[in-house]
C-alpha positions in Angstrom: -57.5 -36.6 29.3 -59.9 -33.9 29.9 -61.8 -31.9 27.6 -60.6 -27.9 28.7 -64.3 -26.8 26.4 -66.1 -29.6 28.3 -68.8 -27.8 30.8 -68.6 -29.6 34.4 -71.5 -28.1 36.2 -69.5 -25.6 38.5 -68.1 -23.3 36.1 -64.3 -25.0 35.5 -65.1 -25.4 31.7 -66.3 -22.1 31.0 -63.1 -21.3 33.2 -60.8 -24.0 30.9 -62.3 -22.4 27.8 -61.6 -19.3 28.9 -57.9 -20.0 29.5 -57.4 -22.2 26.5 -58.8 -18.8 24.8 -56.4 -16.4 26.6 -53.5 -18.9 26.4 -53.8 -19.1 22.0 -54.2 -14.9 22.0 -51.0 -14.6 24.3 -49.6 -17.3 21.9 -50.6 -15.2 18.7 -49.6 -12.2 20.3 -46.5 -13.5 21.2 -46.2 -15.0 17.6 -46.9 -11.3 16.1 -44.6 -9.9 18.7 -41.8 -12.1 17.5 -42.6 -11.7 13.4 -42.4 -8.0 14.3 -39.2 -8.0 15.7 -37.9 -10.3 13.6 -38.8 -7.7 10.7 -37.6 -4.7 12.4 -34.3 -6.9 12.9 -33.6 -7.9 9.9 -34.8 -4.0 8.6 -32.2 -2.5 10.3 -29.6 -5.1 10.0 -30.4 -4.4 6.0 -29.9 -0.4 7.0 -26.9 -1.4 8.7 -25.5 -3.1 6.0 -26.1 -0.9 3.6 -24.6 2.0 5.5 -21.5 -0.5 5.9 -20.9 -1.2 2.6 -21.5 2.7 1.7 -19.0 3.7 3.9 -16.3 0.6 3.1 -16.8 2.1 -1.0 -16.2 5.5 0.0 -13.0 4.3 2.3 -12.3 2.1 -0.6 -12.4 5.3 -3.1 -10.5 7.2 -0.4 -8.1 4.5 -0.4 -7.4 4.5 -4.4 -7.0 8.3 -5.1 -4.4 8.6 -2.4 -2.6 5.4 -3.5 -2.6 6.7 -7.2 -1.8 10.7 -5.3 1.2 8.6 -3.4 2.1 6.9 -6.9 2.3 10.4 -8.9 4.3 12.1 -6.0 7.0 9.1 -5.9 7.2 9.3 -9.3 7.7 12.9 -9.4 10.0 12.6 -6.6 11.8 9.9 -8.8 12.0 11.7 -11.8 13.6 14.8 -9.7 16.1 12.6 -7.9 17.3 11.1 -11.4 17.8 13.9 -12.5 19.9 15.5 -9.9 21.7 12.1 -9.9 22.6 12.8 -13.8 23.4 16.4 -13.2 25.7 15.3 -9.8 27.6 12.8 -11.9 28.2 15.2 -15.2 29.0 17.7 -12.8 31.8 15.9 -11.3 33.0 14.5 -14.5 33.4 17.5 -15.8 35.4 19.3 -12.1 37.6 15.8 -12.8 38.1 16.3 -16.4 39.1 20.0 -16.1 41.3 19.2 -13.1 43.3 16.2 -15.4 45.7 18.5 -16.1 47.3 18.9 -12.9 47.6 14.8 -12.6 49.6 15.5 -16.4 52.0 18.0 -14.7 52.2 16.1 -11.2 51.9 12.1 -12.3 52.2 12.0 -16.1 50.6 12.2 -19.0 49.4 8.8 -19.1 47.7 8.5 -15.8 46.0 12.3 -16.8 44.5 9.7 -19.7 43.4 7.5 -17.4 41.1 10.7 -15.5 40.3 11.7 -18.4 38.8 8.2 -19.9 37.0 7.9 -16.6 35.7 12.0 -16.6 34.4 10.6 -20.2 33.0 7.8 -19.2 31.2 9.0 -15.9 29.7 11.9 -18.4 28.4 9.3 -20.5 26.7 7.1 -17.5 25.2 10.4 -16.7 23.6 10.9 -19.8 22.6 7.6 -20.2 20.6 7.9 -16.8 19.1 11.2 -17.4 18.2 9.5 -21.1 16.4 6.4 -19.2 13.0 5.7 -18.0 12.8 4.4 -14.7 11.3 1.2 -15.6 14.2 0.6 -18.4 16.6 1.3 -15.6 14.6 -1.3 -13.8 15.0 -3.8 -16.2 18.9 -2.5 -16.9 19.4 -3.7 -12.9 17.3 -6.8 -12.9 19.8 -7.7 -16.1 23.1 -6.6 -13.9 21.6 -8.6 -11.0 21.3 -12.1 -13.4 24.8 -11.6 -15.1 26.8 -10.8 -11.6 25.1 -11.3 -8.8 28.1 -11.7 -6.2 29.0 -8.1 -7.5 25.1 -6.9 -7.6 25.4 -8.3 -3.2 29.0 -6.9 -2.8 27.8 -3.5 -4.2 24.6 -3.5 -2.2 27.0 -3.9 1.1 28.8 -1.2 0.5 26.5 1.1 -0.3 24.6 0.1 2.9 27.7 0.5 4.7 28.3 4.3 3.3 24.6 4.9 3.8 24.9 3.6 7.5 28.2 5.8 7.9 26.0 9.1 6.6 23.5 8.4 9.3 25.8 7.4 12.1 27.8 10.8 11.5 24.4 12.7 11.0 23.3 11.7 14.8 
């Protein structure tokens, strides 16, 4: 192999040397090139990532206060519809308790009873609901569910059917 700093008497070693020079400044420039990049890369994949994970905890705070928004609003919604509910089914009782007199007159006393035993009870269911929290009636259902459950399907068919009916008639 030949020495490139060796000197042949025509100049081709000041030449090699010269090169061999050049070639390790291009390769340390290069080198420097490549360490600043690689800085500036990682710099702004750091800004990048910062700016990501700023903006993922602000959608993430975003994301909370209008799940616990949506949570109050159900609830309120809740609340309002239980209470109608209550209100709907005293209401009634009350229309079928003062009309049990005309089942006296037109059926009989004893079935004007009946009415009135379920105008009492229905009165009573309604007060018991207005009376509840939701997650007692929760509990109340899960309870109904375990002791009859072929009653809990059968009365979930039919009010899917009546709900179903309302719709198909609404259209």
């Amino acid at each position: 192999m030949v020495d490139p700093t060796a000197s042949t008497g025509d100049g081709t070693g000041n030449a090699r040397n010269h090169f061999a020079k050049a070639m390790e400044e291009a390769k340390a420039g290069a080198q420097a090139l490549a360490d600043e990049c690689r800085e500036k890369f990682t710099q702004a994949t750091g800004e990048w990532t910062d700016e990501a994970k700023s903006r993922s905890e602000e959608a993430r705070e975003k994301a909370t206060t209008f799940a616990s928004d949506a949570k109050s609003k159900a609830s309120e919604y809740a609340n309002e519809g239980k209470a109608r509910t209550s209100q709907a089914i005293v209401g009634l009782s009350k229309m079928i308790d003062e009309n049990a007199h005309l089942i006296d007159e037109k059926v009989g006393a004893k079935y004007g009873d009946y009415v009135r035993t379920a105008a009492k009870s229905m009165q009573d269911a309604g007060t018991r609901l207005d009376e509840k929290s939701f997650d007692e009636l929760g509990e109340d259902a899960k309870e109904f569910v375990r002791k009859s459950p072929g009653l809990a399907v059968g009365m979930a068919i039919a009010a899917g059917f009546m709900v179903g009916r309302m719709f198909k008639k609404s259209q």
